[in-house]
C-alpha positions as CSV (number, residue, x, y, z in Angstrom):
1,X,0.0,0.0,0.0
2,X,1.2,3.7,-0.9
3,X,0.8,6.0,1.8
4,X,-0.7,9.2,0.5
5,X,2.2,11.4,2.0
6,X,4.6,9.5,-0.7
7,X,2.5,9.9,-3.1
8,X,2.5,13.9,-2.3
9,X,5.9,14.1,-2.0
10,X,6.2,12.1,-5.3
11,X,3.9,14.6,-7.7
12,X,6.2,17.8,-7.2
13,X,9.2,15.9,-7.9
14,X,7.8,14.7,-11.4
15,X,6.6,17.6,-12.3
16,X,9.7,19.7,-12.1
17,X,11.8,16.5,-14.2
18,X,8.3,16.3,-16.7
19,X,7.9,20.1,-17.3
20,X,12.4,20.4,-17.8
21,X,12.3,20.6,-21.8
22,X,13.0,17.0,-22.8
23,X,13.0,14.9,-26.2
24,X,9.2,14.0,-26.0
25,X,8.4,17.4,-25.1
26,X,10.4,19.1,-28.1
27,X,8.5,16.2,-30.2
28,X,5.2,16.9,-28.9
29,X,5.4,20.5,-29.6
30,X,6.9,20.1,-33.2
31,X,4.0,17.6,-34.0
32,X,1.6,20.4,-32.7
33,X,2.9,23.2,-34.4
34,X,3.7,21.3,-37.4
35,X,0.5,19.6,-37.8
36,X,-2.3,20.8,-35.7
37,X,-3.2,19.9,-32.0
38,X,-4.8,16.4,-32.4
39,X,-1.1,15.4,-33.8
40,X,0.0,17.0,-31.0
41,X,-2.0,15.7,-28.3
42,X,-1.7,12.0,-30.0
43,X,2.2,12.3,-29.5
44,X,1.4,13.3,-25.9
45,X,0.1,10.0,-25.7
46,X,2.5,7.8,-27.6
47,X,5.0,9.3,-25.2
48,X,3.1,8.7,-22.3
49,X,2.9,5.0,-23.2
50,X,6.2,4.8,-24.2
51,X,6.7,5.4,-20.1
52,X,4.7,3.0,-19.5
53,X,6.4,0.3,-21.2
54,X,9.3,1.9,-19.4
55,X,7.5,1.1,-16.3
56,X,6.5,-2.5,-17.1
57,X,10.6,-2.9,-17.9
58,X,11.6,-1.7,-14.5
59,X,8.9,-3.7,-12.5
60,X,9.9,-6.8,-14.0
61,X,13.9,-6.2,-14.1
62,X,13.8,-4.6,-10.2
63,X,11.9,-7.0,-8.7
64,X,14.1,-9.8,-9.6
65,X,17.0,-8.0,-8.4
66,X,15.3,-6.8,-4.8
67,X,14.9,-10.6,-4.2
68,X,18.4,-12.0,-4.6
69,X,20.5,-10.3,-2.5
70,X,21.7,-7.1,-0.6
71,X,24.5,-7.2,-2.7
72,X,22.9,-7.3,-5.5
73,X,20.5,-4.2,-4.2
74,X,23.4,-2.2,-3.2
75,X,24.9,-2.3,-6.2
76,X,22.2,-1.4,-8.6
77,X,21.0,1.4,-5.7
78,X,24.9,2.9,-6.4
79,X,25.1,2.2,-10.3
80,X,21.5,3.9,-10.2
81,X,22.5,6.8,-7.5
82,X,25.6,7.2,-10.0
83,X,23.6,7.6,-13.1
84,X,20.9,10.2,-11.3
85,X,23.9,12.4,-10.4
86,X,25.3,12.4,-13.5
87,X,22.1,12.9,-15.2
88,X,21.9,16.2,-12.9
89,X,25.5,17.3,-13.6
90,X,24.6,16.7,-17.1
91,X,21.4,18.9,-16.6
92,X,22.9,21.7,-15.3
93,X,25.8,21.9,-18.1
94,X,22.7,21.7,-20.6
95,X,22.1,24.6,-22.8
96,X,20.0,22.6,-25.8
97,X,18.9,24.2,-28.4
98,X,15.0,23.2,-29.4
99,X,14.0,24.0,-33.6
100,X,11.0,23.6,-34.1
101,X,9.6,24.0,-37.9
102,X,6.3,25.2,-38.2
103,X,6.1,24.1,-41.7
104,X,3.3,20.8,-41.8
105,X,4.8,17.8,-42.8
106,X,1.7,15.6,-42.9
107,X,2.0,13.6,-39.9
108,X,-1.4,12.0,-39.0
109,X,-2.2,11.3,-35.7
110,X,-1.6,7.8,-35.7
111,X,1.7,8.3,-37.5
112,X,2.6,10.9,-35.2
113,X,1.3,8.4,-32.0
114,X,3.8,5.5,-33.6
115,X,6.6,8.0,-34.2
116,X,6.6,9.3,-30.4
117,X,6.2,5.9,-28.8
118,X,9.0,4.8,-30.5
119,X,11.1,7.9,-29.8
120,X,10.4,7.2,-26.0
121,X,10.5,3.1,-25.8
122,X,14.0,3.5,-28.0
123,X,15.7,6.0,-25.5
124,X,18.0,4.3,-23.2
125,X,18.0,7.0,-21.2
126,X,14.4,7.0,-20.4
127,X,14.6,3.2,-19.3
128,X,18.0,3.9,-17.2
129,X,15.7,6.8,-15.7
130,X,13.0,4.8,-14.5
131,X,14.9,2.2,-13.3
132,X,16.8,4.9,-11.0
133,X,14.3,7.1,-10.5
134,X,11.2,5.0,-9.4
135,X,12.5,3.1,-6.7
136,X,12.9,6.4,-4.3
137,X,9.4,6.1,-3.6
138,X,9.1,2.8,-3.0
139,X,8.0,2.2,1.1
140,X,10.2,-0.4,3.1
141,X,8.3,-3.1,4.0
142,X,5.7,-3.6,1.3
143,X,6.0,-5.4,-1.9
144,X,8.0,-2.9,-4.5
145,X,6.7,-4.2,-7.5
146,X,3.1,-2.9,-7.1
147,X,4.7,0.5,-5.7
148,X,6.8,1.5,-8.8
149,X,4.3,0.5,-11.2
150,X,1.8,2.7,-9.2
151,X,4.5,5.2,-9.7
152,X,5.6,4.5,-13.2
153,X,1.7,5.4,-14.3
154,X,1.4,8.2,-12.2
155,X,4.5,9.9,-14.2
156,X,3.5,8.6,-17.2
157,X,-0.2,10.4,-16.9
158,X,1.3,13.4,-15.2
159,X,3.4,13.6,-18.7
160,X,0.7,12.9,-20.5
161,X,-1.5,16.2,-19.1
162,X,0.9,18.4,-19.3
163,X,2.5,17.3,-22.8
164,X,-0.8,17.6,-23.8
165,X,-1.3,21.5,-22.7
166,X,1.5,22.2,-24.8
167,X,-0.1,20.7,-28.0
168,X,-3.6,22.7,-27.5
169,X,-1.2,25.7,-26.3
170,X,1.5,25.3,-28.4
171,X,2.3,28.6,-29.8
172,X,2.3,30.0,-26.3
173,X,4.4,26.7,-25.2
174,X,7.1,27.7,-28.1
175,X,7.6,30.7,-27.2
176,X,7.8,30.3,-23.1
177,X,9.7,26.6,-23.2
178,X,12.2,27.5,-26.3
179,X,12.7,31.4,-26.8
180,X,13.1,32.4,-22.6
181,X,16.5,32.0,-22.0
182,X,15.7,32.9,-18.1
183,X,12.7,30.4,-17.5
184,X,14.9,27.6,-19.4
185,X,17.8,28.1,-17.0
186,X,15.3,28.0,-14.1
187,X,14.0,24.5,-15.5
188,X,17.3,23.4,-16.2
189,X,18.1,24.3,-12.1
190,X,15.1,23.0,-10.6
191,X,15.4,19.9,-12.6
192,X,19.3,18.9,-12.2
193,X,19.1,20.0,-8.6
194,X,16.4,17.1,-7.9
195,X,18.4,14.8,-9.9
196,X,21.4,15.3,-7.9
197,X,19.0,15.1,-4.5
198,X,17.7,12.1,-5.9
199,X,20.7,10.5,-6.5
200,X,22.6,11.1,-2.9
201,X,19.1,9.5,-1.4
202,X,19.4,6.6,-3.3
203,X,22.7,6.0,-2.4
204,X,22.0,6.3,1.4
205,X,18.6,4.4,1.0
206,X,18.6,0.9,2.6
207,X,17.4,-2.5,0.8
208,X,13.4,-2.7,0.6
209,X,11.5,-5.5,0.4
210,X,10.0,-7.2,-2.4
């Protein structure tokens, strides 16, 4: 069972990592502008199950893992604590540049649905992510696999709604996410510094149970 305080504590911390200008974002926004919003909105969601495969990936993998051995916890909790840190290091260093061609290219929805899943489910970033990330949340005690797949959804529908603002909004979205050089910093910021956080917890987190 999830205890609702974890699950608060979890929504702010996905946020500021879902709303940080990332691959799926820059792809949901060039399908919108490109294309129209349906397009839009429809890569919102191939990206959104593209977590959710993610999700699936880390469930099955982790759990295996928790039940063998301390050993093999601890060192997947400092591979995973390495790769959150860096991430954030990485974050922080960032200074992408998003183009974004508002010239239609003819992408249907379900084109532009297959086209972002793929994008997301492809990325081994994305699956390292999840398989670091998750696992914060996960409350000593109870079984882990239902917990991070709770989790895994939640972050893959919190991406979804907000991905999904930027299609309907997506001129405003451009010009906010891609042309502010202050706000971008700020995202950049908030979202390296709760990498790094994230990363020095896991490594000082003890074994759960599975």
């Amino acid at each position: 069972m999830v205890a609702v305080q974890t699950i608060i504590a979890f929504i702010p911390a996905a946020l500021v990592l879902i709303v940080a200008p990332g691959p799926d974002s820059l792809y949901t926004l060039t399908r919108s502008v490109s294309d129209g919003r349906t397009t839009g909105v429809t890569a919102a969601l191939g990206s959104s199950t593209g977590s959710i495969v993610h999700t699936t990936a880390a469930v099955l993998g982790l759990s295996a893992i928790l039940r063998t051995s301390a050993v093999a916890f601890t060192a997947v909790k400092l591979v995973g604590a390495a790769y959150l840190v860096y991430l954030g290091v990485q974050t922080f260093r960032g200074e992408e540049e998003f183009e974004i061609t508002p010239e239609g290219t003819g992408y249907t929805p379900v084109e532009s649905f297959r086209s972002a899943l793929f994008i997301n489910v492809s990325n081994p970033k994305v699956a390292l992510f999840f398989l670091a990330f998750l696992p914060q949340f996960v409350r000593p005690g109870s079984p882990a696999a239902p917990q991070i797949f709770l989790f895994g959804v939640l972050f893959a529908t919190l991406g979804f709604c907000y991905q999904a603002l930027l299609a309907v909004f997506s001129a405003r979205a451009r010009r906010v996410v891609t042309e502010r050089d202050l706000l971008r910093r700020i995202l950049r910021t908030a979202s390296g510094s709760v990498l790094v956080g994230f990363g020095a917890k896991l490594a000082l987190s003890r074994r759960v149970s599975s």
